[in-house]
Residue, then its C-alpha position, 0 to 999 in steps of 0.5 A: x378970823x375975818x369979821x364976816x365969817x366968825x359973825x356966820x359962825x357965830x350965828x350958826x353955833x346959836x341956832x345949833x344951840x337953839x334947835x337941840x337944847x330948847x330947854x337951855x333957854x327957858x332955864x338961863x343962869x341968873x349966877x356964877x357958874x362952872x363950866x365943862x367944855x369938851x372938844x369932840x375932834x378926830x384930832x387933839x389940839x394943843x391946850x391954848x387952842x382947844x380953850x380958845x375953840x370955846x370963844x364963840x361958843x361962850x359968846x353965844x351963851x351970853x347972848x341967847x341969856x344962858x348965861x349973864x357973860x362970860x367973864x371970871x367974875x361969872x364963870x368961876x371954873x372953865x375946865x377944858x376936856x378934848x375928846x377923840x372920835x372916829x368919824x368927822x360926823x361924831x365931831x362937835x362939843x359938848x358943855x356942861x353949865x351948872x350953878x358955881x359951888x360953894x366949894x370953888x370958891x374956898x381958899x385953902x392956904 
């Protein structure tokens, strides 16, 4: 994606962010976190593509402070579910943040 347009796109997905989750920013994540991105499309893409979609996403996250970024060291789990709808009206994403468990981060041999 040219520069240009996935900076305009960057900034829509943080307004998008700012204007229907206002509590998303008063409650940021000082922690590692868990991550459950869903993909609302009338079509399913491929799996690399559809965790790819989540990229400007979660840059905006770190950007708006939800969270403190988006490496591995921060998200523990990124799990990646697509969802098929309709209507291109239904289409968007979902993304479900939560303190990282203790239970991700036990090794079982």
């Amino acid at each position: 994606m040219h520069w240009a347009k996935r900076k305009k796109k960057q900034q829509e997905i943080i307004e998008d962010i700012t204007k229907n989750n206002p509590k998303a920013l008063t409650t940021p994540f000082g922690c590692p976190v868990d991550i459950l991105y869903t993909r609302k499309s009338t079509r399913y893409m491929d799996w690399d593509n559809a965790a790819g979609s989540f990229k400007l996403i979660g840059d905006a996250l770190v950007t708006l402070g939800i969270i403190i970024d988006d490496n591995p060291n921060v998200v523990i789990n990124f799990q990646v579910k697509q969802q098929k709808v309709k209507k291109r009206d239904e289409q968007g994403y979902e993304v479900l943040i939560c303190k990282a468990s203790s239970v991700s981060k036990m090794r079982i041999e």
